[in-house]
C-alpha positions in Angstrom: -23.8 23.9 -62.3 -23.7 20.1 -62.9 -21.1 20.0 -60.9 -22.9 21.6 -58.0 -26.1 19.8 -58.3 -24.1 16.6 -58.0 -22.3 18.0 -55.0 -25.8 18.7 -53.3 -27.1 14.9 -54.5 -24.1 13.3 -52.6 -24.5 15.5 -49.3 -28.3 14.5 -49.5 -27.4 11.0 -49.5 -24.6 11.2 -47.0 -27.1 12.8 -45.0 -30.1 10.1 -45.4 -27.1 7.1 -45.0 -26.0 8.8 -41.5 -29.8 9.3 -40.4 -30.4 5.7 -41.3 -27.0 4.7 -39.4 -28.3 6.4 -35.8 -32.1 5.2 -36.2 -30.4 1.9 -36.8 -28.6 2.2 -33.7 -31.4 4.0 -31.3 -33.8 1.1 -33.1 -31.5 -1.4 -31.7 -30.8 0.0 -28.1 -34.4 0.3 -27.5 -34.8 -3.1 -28.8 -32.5 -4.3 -26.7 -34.0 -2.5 -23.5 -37.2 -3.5 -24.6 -36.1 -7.5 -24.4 -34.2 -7.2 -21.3 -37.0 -5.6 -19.6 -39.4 -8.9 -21.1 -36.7 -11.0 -19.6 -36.7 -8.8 -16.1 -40.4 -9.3 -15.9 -40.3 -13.4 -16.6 -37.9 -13.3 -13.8 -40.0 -11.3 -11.7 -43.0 -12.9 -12.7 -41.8 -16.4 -13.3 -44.1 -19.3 -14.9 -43.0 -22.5 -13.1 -45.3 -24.8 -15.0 -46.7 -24.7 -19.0 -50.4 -25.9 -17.2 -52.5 -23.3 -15.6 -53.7 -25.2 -13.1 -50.4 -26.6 -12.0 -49.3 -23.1 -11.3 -52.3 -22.6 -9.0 -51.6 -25.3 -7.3 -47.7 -24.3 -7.2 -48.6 -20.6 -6.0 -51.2 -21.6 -3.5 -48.5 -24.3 -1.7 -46.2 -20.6 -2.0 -49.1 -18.8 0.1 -49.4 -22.0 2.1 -45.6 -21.8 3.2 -44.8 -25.7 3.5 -42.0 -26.3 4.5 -39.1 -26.4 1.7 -38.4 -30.0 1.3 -42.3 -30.4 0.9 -42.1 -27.6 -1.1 -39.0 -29.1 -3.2 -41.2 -32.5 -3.4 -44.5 -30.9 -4.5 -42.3 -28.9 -7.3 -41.0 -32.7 -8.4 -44.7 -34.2 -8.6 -46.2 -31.1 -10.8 -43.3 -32.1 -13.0 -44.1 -35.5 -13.7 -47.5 -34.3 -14.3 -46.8 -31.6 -16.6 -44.9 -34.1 -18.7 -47.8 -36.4 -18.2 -50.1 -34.0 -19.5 -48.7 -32.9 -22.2 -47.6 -36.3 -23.4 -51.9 -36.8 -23.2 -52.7 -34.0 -25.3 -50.4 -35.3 -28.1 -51.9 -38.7 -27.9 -55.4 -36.9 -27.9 -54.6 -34.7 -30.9 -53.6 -37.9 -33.0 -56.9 -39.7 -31.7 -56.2 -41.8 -29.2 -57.8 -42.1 -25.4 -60.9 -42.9 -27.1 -62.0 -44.6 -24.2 -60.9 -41.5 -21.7 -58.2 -44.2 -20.0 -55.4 -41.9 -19.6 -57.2 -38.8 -18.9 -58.8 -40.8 -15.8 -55.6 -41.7 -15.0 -53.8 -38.0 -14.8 -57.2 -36.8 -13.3 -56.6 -39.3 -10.1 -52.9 -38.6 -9.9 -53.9 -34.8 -9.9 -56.1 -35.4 -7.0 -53.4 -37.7 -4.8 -51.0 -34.4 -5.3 -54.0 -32.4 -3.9 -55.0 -34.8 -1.2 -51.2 -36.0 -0.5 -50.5 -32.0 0.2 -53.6 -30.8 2.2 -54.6 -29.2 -1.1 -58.3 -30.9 -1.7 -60.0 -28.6 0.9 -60.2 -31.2 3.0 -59.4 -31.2 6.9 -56.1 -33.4 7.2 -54.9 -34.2 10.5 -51.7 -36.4 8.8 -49.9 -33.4 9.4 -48.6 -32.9 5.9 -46.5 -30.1 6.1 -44.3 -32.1 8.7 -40.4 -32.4 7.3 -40.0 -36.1 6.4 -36.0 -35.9 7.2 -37.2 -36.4 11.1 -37.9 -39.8 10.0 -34.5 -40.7 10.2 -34.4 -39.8 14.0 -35.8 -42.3 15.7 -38.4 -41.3 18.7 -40.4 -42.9 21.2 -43.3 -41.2 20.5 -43.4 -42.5 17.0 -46.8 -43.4 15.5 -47.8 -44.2 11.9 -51.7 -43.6 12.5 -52.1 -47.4 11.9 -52.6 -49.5 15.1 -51.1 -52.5 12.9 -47.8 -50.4 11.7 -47.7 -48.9 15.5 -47.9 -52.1 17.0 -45.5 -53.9 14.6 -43.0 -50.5 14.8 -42.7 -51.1 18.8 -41.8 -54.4 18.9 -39.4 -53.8 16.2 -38.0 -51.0 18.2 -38.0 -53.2 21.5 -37.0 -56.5 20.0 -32.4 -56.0 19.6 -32.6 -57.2 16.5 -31.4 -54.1 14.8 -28.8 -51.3 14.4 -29.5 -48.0 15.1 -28.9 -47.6 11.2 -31.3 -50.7 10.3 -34.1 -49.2 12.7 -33.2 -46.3 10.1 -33.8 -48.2 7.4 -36.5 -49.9 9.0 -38.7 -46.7 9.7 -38.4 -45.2 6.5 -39.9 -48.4 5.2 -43.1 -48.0 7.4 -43.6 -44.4 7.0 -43.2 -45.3 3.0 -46.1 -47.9 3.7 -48.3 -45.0 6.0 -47.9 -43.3 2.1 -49.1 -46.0 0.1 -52.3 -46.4 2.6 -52.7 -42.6 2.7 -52.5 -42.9 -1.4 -55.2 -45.7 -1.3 -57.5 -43.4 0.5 -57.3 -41.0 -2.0 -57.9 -43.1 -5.1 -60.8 -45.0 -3.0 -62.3 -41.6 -2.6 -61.8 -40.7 -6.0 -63.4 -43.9 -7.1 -66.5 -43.1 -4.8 -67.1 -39.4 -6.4 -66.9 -41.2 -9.8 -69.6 -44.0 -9.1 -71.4 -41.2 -7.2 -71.7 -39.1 -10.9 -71.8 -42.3 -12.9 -75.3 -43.0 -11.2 -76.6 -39.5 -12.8 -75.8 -40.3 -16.4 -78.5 -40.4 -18.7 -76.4 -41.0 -21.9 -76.4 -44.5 -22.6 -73.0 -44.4 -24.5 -71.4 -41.7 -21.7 -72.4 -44.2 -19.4 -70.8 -47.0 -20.8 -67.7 -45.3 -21.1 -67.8 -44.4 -17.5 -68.3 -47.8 -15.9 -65.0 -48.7 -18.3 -63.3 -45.9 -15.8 -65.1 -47.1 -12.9 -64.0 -51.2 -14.3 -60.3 -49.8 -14.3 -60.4 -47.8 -11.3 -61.9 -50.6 -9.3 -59.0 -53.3 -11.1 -56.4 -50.3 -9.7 -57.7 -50.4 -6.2 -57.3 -54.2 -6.0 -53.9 -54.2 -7.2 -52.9 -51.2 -4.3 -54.7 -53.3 -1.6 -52.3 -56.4 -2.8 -49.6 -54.4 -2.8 -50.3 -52.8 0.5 -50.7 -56.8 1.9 -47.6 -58.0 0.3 -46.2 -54.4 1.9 -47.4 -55.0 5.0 -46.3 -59.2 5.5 -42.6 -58.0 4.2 -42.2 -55.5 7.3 -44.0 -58.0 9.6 -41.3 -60.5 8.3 -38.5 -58.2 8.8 -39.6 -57.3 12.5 -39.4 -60.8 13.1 -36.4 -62.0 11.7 -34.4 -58.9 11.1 -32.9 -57.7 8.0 -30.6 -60.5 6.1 -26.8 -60.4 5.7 -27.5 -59.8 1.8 -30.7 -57.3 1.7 -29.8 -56.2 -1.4 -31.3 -52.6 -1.1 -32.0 -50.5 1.8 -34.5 -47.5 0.2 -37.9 -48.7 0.7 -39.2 -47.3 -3.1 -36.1 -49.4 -4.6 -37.1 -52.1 -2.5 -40.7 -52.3 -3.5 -39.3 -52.0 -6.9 -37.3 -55.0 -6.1 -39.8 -57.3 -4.7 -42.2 -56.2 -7.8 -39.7 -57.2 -10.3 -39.2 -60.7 -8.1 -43.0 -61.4 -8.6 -43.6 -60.3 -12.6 -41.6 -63.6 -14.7 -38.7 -61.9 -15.3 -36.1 -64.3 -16.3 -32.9 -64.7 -14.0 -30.9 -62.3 -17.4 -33.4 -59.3 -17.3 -33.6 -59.6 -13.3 -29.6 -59.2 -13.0 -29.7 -56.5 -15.7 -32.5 -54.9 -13.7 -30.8 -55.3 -10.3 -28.0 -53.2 -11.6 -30.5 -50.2 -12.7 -32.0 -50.4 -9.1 -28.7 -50.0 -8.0 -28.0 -46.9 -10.0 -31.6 -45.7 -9.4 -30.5 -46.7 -5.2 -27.8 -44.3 -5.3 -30.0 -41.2 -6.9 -32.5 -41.4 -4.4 -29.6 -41.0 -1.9 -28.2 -38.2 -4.0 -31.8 -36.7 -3.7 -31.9 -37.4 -0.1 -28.5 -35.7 0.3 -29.8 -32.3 -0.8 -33.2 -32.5 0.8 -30.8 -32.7 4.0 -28.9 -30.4 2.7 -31.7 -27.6 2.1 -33.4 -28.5 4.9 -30.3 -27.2 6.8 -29.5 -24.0 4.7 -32.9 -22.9 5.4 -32.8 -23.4 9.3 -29.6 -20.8 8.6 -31.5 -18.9 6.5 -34.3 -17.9 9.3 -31.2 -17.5 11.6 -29.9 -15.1 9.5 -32.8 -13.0 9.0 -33.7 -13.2 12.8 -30.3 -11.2 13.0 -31.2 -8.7 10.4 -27.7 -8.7 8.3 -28.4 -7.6 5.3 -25.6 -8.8 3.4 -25.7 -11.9 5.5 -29.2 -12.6 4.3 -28.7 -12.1 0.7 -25.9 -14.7 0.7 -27.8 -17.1 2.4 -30.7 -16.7 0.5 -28.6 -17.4 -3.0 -27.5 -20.4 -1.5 -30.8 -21.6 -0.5 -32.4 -20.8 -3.8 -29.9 -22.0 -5.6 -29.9 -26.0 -3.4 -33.8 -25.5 -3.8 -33.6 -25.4 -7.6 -30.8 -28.4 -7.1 -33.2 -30.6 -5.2 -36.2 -30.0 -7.4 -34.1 -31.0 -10.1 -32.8 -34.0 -8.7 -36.4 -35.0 -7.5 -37.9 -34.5 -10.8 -34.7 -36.9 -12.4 -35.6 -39.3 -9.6 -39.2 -39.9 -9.5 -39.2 -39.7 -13.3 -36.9 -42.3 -13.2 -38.4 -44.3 -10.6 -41.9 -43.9 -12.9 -40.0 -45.4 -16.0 -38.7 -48.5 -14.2 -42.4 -49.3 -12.7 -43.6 -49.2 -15.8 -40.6 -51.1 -17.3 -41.2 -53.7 -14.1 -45.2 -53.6 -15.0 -44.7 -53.9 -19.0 -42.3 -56.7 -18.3 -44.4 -58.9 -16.2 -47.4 -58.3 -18.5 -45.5 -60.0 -21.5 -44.3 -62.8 -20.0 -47.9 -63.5 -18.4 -49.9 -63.2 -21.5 -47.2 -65.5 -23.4 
Protein backbone atom coordinates (compact mmCIF):
# COMPACT_ATOMS: atom_id res chain seq x y z
CA UNK A 1 0.00 0.00 0.00
CA UNK A 2 2.92 2.39 0.79
CA UNK A 3 4.33 1.39 -2.04
CA UNK A 4 1.43 2.37 -4.19
CA UNK A 5 0.64 5.62 -2.50
CA UNK A 6 4.24 6.63 -3.33
CA UNK A 7 3.83 5.46 -6.88
CA UNK A 8 0.58 7.78 -7.17
CA UNK A 9 2.76 10.87 -5.30
CA UNK A 10 5.49 10.60 -8.07
CA UNK A 11 2.98 10.45 -11.07
CA UNK A 12 1.25 13.51 -9.42
CA UNK A 13 4.34 15.37 -9.48
CA UNK A 14 5.50 14.20 -12.85
CA UNK A 15 2.36 15.38 -13.96
CA UNK A 16 2.34 19.04 -12.17
CA UNK A 17 6.42 19.32 -13.44
CA UNK A 18 5.19 18.56 -17.23
CA UNK A 19 2.09 21.03 -16.86
CA UNK A 20 4.47 23.55 -15.54
CA UNK A 21 7.09 22.68 -18.50
CA UNK A 22 4.19 23.53 -21.46
CA UNK A 23 2.66 26.69 -19.51
CA UNK A 24 6.26 27.68 -19.41
CA UNK A 25 6.64 27.26 -22.93
CA UNK A 26 2.94 28.63 -24.28
CA UNK A 27 3.84 31.57 -21.43
CA UNK A 28 6.91 32.35 -23.43
CA UNK A 29 5.66 32.06 -27.07
CA UNK A 30 2.86 34.33 -26.37
CA UNK A 31 5.33 36.61 -24.71
CA UNK A 32 7.29 36.59 -27.43
CA UNK A 33 4.36 37.27 -29.98
CA UNK A 34 3.17 39.73 -27.73
CA UNK A 35 6.72 41.81 -27.95
CA UNK A 36 7.18 41.40 -31.56
CA UNK A 37 3.78 42.66 -32.20
CA UNK A 38 4.90 46.02 -29.66
CA UNK A 39 7.91 46.15 -31.88
CA UNK A 40 5.56 45.75 -35.32
CA UNK A 41 3.44 48.61 -34.00
CA UNK A 42 6.57 51.16 -33.14
CA UNK A 43 7.61 50.40 -36.60
CA UNK A 44 4.31 51.11 -37.90
CA UNK A 45 3.68 53.77 -35.73
CA UNK A 46 7.12 55.26 -35.34
CA UNK A 47 7.95 58.21 -32.78
CA UNK A 48 10.60 60.28 -34.56
CA UNK A 49 11.18 62.77 -31.77
CA UNK A 50 10.97 62.36 -27.55
CA UNK A 51 9.02 66.07 -27.75
CA UNK A 52 5.42 66.17 -28.68
CA UNK A 53 5.50 69.11 -30.37
CA UNK A 54 8.43 68.26 -32.58
CA UNK A 55 6.54 65.39 -33.85
CA UNK A 56 3.66 67.71 -34.90
CA UNK A 57 5.76 69.66 -36.55
CA UNK A 58 7.61 66.52 -38.17
CA UNK A 59 4.09 64.94 -39.24
CA UNK A 60 2.58 68.12 -40.52
CA UNK A 61 5.95 68.79 -42.93
CA UNK A 62 4.85 64.63 -43.87
CA UNK A 63 1.24 65.89 -44.87
CA UNK A 64 2.93 68.93 -46.30
CA UNK A 65 5.13 66.70 -48.75
CA UNK A 66 8.35 68.97 -49.05
CA UNK A 67 10.47 67.97 -50.98
CA UNK A 68 13.05 65.24 -49.41
CA UNK A 69 16.18 67.12 -49.03
CA UNK A 70 13.93 69.86 -47.19
CA UNK A 71 12.51 67.11 -45.57
CA UNK A 72 16.02 65.47 -44.70
CA UNK A 73 17.07 69.09 -43.40
CA UNK A 74 13.91 69.83 -41.32
CA UNK A 75 14.58 66.13 -39.71
CA UNK A 76 18.29 67.54 -38.84
CA UNK A 77 16.98 70.91 -37.20
CA UNK A 78 14.25 69.02 -34.81
CA UNK A 79 17.35 67.09 -33.79
CA UNK A 80 19.32 69.78 -32.60
CA UNK A 81 16.32 70.99 -30.87
CA UNK A 82 15.39 67.87 -29.21
CA UNK A 83 18.87 67.69 -27.82
CA UNK A 84 18.51 71.36 -26.96
CA UNK A 85 15.50 70.77 -25.15
CA UNK A 86 16.17 68.24 -23.24
CA UNK A 87 19.63 69.51 -22.21
CA UNK A 88 17.08 72.68 -20.82
CA UNK A 89 14.94 70.64 -18.80
CA UNK A 90 18.00 69.09 -16.95
CA UNK A 91 19.36 72.49 -16.28
CA UNK A 92 15.77 73.52 -15.09
CA UNK A 93 15.32 70.52 -12.81
CA UNK A 94 18.70 71.39 -10.96
CA UNK A 95 17.52 75.19 -10.85
CA UNK A 96 19.05 76.95 -13.20
CA UNK A 97 17.49 79.44 -16.11
CA UNK A 98 16.27 81.52 -13.32
CA UNK A 99 16.23 84.25 -15.45
CA UNK A 100 14.16 82.24 -18.39
CA UNK A 101 17.57 82.87 -20.78
CA UNK A 102 17.67 79.65 -22.35
CA UNK A 103 14.11 78.93 -22.59
CA UNK A 104 13.80 82.31 -24.76
CA UNK A 105 16.49 81.08 -26.59
CA UNK A 106 14.93 77.47 -27.72
CA UNK A 107 11.50 79.33 -27.99
CA UNK A 108 13.08 81.68 -30.90
CA UNK A 109 14.99 78.82 -32.52
CA UNK A 110 11.58 76.84 -32.55
CA UNK A 111 10.00 79.66 -34.27
CA UNK A 112 12.98 80.17 -37.18
CA UNK A 113 12.26 76.20 -37.89
CA UNK A 114 8.60 77.15 -38.18
CA UNK A 115 9.10 80.33 -40.15
CA UNK A 116 12.35 79.03 -42.09
CA UNK A 117 9.77 75.96 -43.37
CA UNK A 118 6.45 77.84 -44.14
CA UNK A 119 5.28 76.29 -40.81
CA UNK A 120 4.22 79.69 -38.80
CA UNK A 121 0.92 79.98 -40.71
CA UNK A 122 2.21 82.67 -42.36
CA UNK A 123 1.89 83.37 -46.25
CA UNK A 124 5.64 82.86 -47.57
CA UNK A 125 6.31 83.67 -50.99
CA UNK A 126 10.38 82.58 -50.49
CA UNK A 127 9.36 79.54 -52.01
CA UNK A 128 10.52 77.19 -49.19
CA UNK A 129 9.91 73.96 -50.40
CA UNK A 130 12.29 74.78 -53.49
CA UNK A 131 15.29 72.03 -53.65
CA UNK A 132 18.49 74.03 -52.61
CA UNK A 133 20.75 71.51 -54.84
CA UNK A 134 19.54 73.87 -58.05
CA UNK A 135 21.77 76.36 -56.44
CA UNK A 136 24.65 74.78 -57.80
CA UNK A 137 23.29 75.39 -61.46
CA UNK A 138 23.84 78.50 -62.27
CA UNK A 139 20.75 80.46 -64.17
CA UNK A 140 20.04 83.73 -65.65
CA UNK A 141 17.05 84.24 -64.04
CA UNK A 142 18.66 84.01 -60.63
CA UNK A 143 17.28 86.37 -57.90
CA UNK A 144 17.99 86.39 -54.17
CA UNK A 145 14.78 88.71 -53.26
CA UNK A 146 17.49 91.41 -52.28
CA UNK A 147 17.94 94.20 -54.87
CA UNK A 148 21.52 94.63 -53.15
CA UNK A 149 22.44 90.65 -53.45
CA UNK A 150 20.72 90.79 -57.17
CA UNK A 151 22.51 93.56 -58.17
CA UNK A 152 25.97 92.49 -56.78
CA UNK A 153 25.08 88.58 -58.15
CA UNK A 154 24.92 90.09 -61.86
CA UNK A 155 27.83 91.81 -62.01
CA UNK A 156 29.60 88.96 -60.46
CA UNK A 157 28.06 86.82 -63.09
CA UNK A 158 28.98 89.34 -65.93
CA UNK A 159 32.32 90.48 -64.70
CA UNK A 160 35.08 87.08 -66.03
CA UNK A 161 36.49 87.07 -63.04
CA UNK A 162 35.40 83.52 -62.14
CA UNK A 163 35.19 79.82 -62.94
CA UNK A 164 32.22 78.20 -63.66
CA UNK A 165 33.11 76.29 -60.31
CA UNK A 166 33.93 79.67 -58.34
CA UNK A 167 30.52 81.25 -59.60
CA UNK A 168 29.52 77.81 -57.80
CA UNK A 169 31.09 78.63 -54.92
CA UNK A 170 30.12 82.10 -55.20
CA UNK A 171 26.27 81.60 -55.33
CA UNK A 172 26.01 79.27 -52.58
CA UNK A 173 27.60 82.03 -50.60
CA UNK A 174 24.70 84.52 -51.47
CA UNK A 175 21.91 82.25 -51.23
CA UNK A 176 23.66 81.33 -47.52
CA UNK A 177 23.43 85.20 -46.91
CA UNK A 178 19.42 85.34 -48.43
CA UNK A 179 19.29 82.71 -45.12
CA UNK A 180 20.79 84.70 -42.59
CA UNK A 181 18.43 87.88 -43.73
CA UNK A 182 15.45 85.54 -43.96
CA UNK A 183 16.66 84.29 -40.22
CA UNK A 184 16.84 87.97 -39.09
CA UNK A 185 13.29 88.49 -40.13
CA UNK A 186 12.17 85.86 -38.07
CA UNK A 187 13.90 86.73 -34.75
CA UNK A 188 12.96 90.61 -35.52
CA UNK A 189 9.44 89.40 -35.58
CA UNK A 190 9.82 87.29 -32.66
CA UNK A 191 11.30 90.24 -30.83
CA UNK A 192 8.20 92.41 -31.88
CA UNK A 193 5.43 89.75 -30.48
CA UNK A 194 7.50 89.75 -27.21
CA UNK A 195 7.60 93.65 -26.67
CA UNK A 196 4.02 93.48 -27.93
CA UNK A 197 3.10 91.03 -24.62
CA UNK A 198 5.73 92.72 -22.40
CA UNK A 199 3.51 96.00 -22.69
CA UNK A 200 0.45 93.93 -20.98
CA UNK A 201 2.33 92.74 -17.89
CA UNK A 202 1.01 93.86 -14.75
CA UNK A 203 3.56 91.92 -12.53
CA UNK A 204 6.24 94.08 -11.55
CA UNK A 205 8.82 91.20 -11.09
CA UNK A 206 7.31 89.18 -14.53
CA UNK A 207 8.02 92.32 -16.02
CA UNK A 208 11.40 92.74 -15.15
CA UNK A 209 12.22 89.47 -16.20
CA UNK A 210 10.84 90.04 -19.55
CA UNK A 211 12.67 93.26 -20.55
CA UNK A 212 15.95 91.02 -19.46
CA UNK A 213 14.52 88.68 -22.63
CA UNK A 214 13.59 91.68 -24.51
CA UNK A 215 17.58 93.26 -23.34
CA UNK A 216 19.07 89.94 -24.80
CA UNK A 217 16.85 89.62 -27.76
CA UNK A 218 17.54 93.16 -28.76
CA UNK A 219 21.72 92.58 -27.99
CA UNK A 220 21.02 89.31 -30.51
CA UNK A 221 19.53 91.29 -33.28
CA UNK A 222 22.50 93.74 -33.22
CA UNK A 223 24.99 91.12 -33.39
CA UNK A 224 22.91 89.32 -36.68
CA UNK A 225 22.73 92.81 -38.39
CA UNK A 226 26.76 93.02 -37.93
CA UNK A 227 27.12 89.88 -39.05
CA UNK A 228 24.84 90.35 -41.95
CA UNK A 229 27.12 93.77 -42.77
CA UNK A 230 30.38 92.02 -42.37
CA UNK A 231 28.46 89.19 -44.69
CA UNK A 232 27.40 91.39 -47.03
CA UNK A 233 31.02 93.72 -47.60
CA UNK A 234 32.92 90.13 -47.82
CA UNK A 235 30.75 89.18 -51.09
CA UNK A 236 30.87 92.76 -52.33
CA UNK A 237 34.74 92.28 -51.91
CA UNK A 238 34.86 89.04 -53.64
CA UNK A 239 32.72 90.28 -56.71
CA UNK A 240 35.26 92.79 -57.10
CA UNK A 241 38.38 91.20 -56.82
CA UNK A 242 37.64 87.65 -57.18
CA UNK A 243 38.40 84.85 -54.96
CA UNK A 244 42.30 84.69 -53.86
CA UNK A 245 44.81 81.97 -54.96
CA UNK A 246 44.75 80.81 -51.10
CA UNK A 247 40.84 81.13 -50.03
CA UNK A 248 41.27 78.72 -47.62
CA UNK A 249 37.64 77.30 -47.57
CA UNK A 250 35.06 77.32 -50.12
CA UNK A 251 31.54 76.32 -48.00
CA UNK A 252 30.09 79.46 -47.14
CA UNK A 253 28.99 78.14 -43.23
CA UNK A 254 32.89 77.12 -42.84
CA UNK A 255 33.70 80.31 -44.12
CA UNK A 256 31.67 82.39 -41.87
CA UNK A 257 33.03 80.23 -39.28
CA UNK A 258 36.39 81.22 -40.51
CA UNK A 259 36.07 84.90 -40.70
CA UNK A 260 34.31 84.76 -37.02
CA UNK A 261 37.18 82.97 -35.60
CA UNK A 262 39.62 85.73 -37.51
CA UNK A 263 37.69 88.57 -35.53
CA UNK A 264 37.38 86.93 -31.78
CA UNK A 265 41.46 87.21 -30.29
CA UNK A 266 42.35 83.98 -30.92
CA UNK A 267 45.94 83.62 -30.80
CA UNK A 268 47.87 82.53 -34.10
CA UNK A 269 48.19 78.50 -31.93
CA UNK A 270 44.35 78.16 -31.24
CA UNK A 271 43.63 79.78 -34.88
CA UNK A 272 45.91 76.94 -36.64
CA UNK A 273 44.46 74.34 -34.39
CA UNK A 274 41.08 75.63 -35.28
CA UNK A 275 41.73 75.95 -39.07
CA UNK A 276 42.36 72.25 -39.06
CA UNK A 277 38.83 71.44 -37.31
CA UNK A 278 37.24 73.65 -40.10
CA UNK A 279 38.87 71.59 -42.38
CA UNK A 280 37.51 68.35 -41.12
CA UNK A 281 34.12 70.08 -40.34
CA UNK A 282 34.77 71.43 -44.58
CA UNK A 283 34.78 68.01 -45.70
CA UNK A 284 31.51 66.75 -43.61
CA UNK A 285 29.42 69.28 -45.02
CA UNK A 286 30.60 67.97 -48.42
CA UNK A 287 29.94 64.45 -47.25
CA UNK A 288 26.36 65.89 -46.27
CA UNK A 289 26.07 67.54 -49.55
CA UNK A 290 27.05 64.30 -51.30
CA UNK A 291 23.96 62.47 -50.11
CA UNK A 292 21.50 65.29 -50.24
CA UNK A 293 22.61 64.97 -54.13
CA UNK A 294 22.47 61.63 -53.84
CA UNK A 295 18.70 61.38 -52.43
CA UNK A 296 17.64 63.97 -54.34
CA UNK A 297 18.42 61.69 -57.33
CA UNK A 298 17.06 58.29 -56.00
CA UNK A 299 13.92 59.95 -55.43
CA UNK A 300 13.52 61.48 -59.04
CA UNK A 301 13.91 57.48 -59.81
CA UNK A 302 11.69 56.68 -57.32
CA UNK A 303 8.55 58.64 -58.92
CA UNK A 304 9.82 57.13 -62.28
CA UNK A 305 9.44 53.98 -60.97
CA UNK A 306 6.14 54.24 -59.58
CA UNK A 307 4.82 56.22 -62.80
CA UNK A 308 5.69 52.65 -64.38
CA UNK A 309 3.76 50.68 -61.81
CA UNK A 310 6.54 47.71 -61.24
CA UNK A 311 5.91 46.47 -58.24
CA UNK A 312 8.95 44.86 -57.47
CA UNK A 313 10.71 47.76 -59.08
CA UNK A 314 9.19 50.12 -56.60
CA UNK A 315 9.86 48.23 -53.55
CA UNK A 316 13.63 48.26 -54.36
CA UNK A 317 13.67 51.69 -54.99
CA UNK A 318 11.90 52.73 -52.24
CA UNK A 319 14.47 50.68 -49.76
CA UNK A 320 17.05 52.51 -51.26
CA UNK A 321 15.49 55.80 -50.85
CA UNK A 322 14.52 55.24 -47.26
CA UNK A 323 17.45 53.81 -46.44
CA UNK A 324 19.86 57.35 -48.15
CA UNK A 325 17.02 59.41 -46.34
CA UNK A 326 17.82 58.00 -42.95
CA UNK A 327 21.77 58.33 -44.23
CA UNK A 328 21.38 62.05 -44.86
CA UNK A 329 19.42 62.88 -41.76
CA UNK A 330 22.04 61.35 -39.94
CA UNK A 331 24.84 63.01 -41.54
CA UNK A 332 22.92 66.45 -41.21
CA UNK A 333 22.17 65.98 -37.60
CA UNK A 334 26.37 65.13 -37.17
CA UNK A 335 26.93 68.22 -39.17
CA UNK A 336 24.98 71.02 -37.90
CA UNK A 337 25.54 69.63 -34.43
CA UNK A 338 29.02 69.95 -35.14
CA UNK A 339 28.86 73.21 -36.87
CA UNK A 340 26.73 74.43 -33.48
CA UNK A 341 29.71 73.20 -31.12
CA UNK A 342 32.46 75.10 -33.03
CA UNK A 343 30.21 78.50 -33.03
CA UNK A 344 30.04 78.20 -29.70
CA UNK A 345 33.69 77.15 -29.22
CA UNK A 346 34.49 80.38 -31.77
CA UNK A 347 31.90 82.54 -29.50
CA UNK A 348 33.31 81.15 -25.93
CA UNK A 349 36.75 81.72 -27.22
CA UNK A 350 36.51 85.35 -28.25
CA UNK A 351 34.56 86.15 -25.05
CA UNK A 352 37.70 85.06 -22.81
CA UNK A 353 40.13 86.73 -24.48
CA UNK A 354 37.97 90.03 -24.55
CA UNK A 355 37.00 90.12 -20.98
CA UNK A 356 40.90 89.36 -20.06
Amino acid sequence: MAFMRNLNLMKMQLIILISLFVIGAIAGKYSKEINEQKASDKNDNQVEFRIAKLNQVWEKAIRMQLAPVRLSELHSDLKIQEKDELQWKKLKAEGLDEDGEREAKLRRNFNIILAKYGMDGKKDTRALDSNRLKDHDVKDGDTFDDPRLDKLWNKAKTSGKFSDEELQTLQREFHHHKDKINEYNIVMDTVSRTEEIHKNVISPLEGDMKEHVVHKKHADLKQRMRDLNQGFERLRKITHEGYSADSEFKEPRVIELWEMAKRSNLTEVELDSLKEELRHFETKVEKHQHYQEQLELSHQKLRHVEALGDEEHIMRNKEKYNALAEKAREMGYKMKKHLQDLTNKISQNGLQHNEL
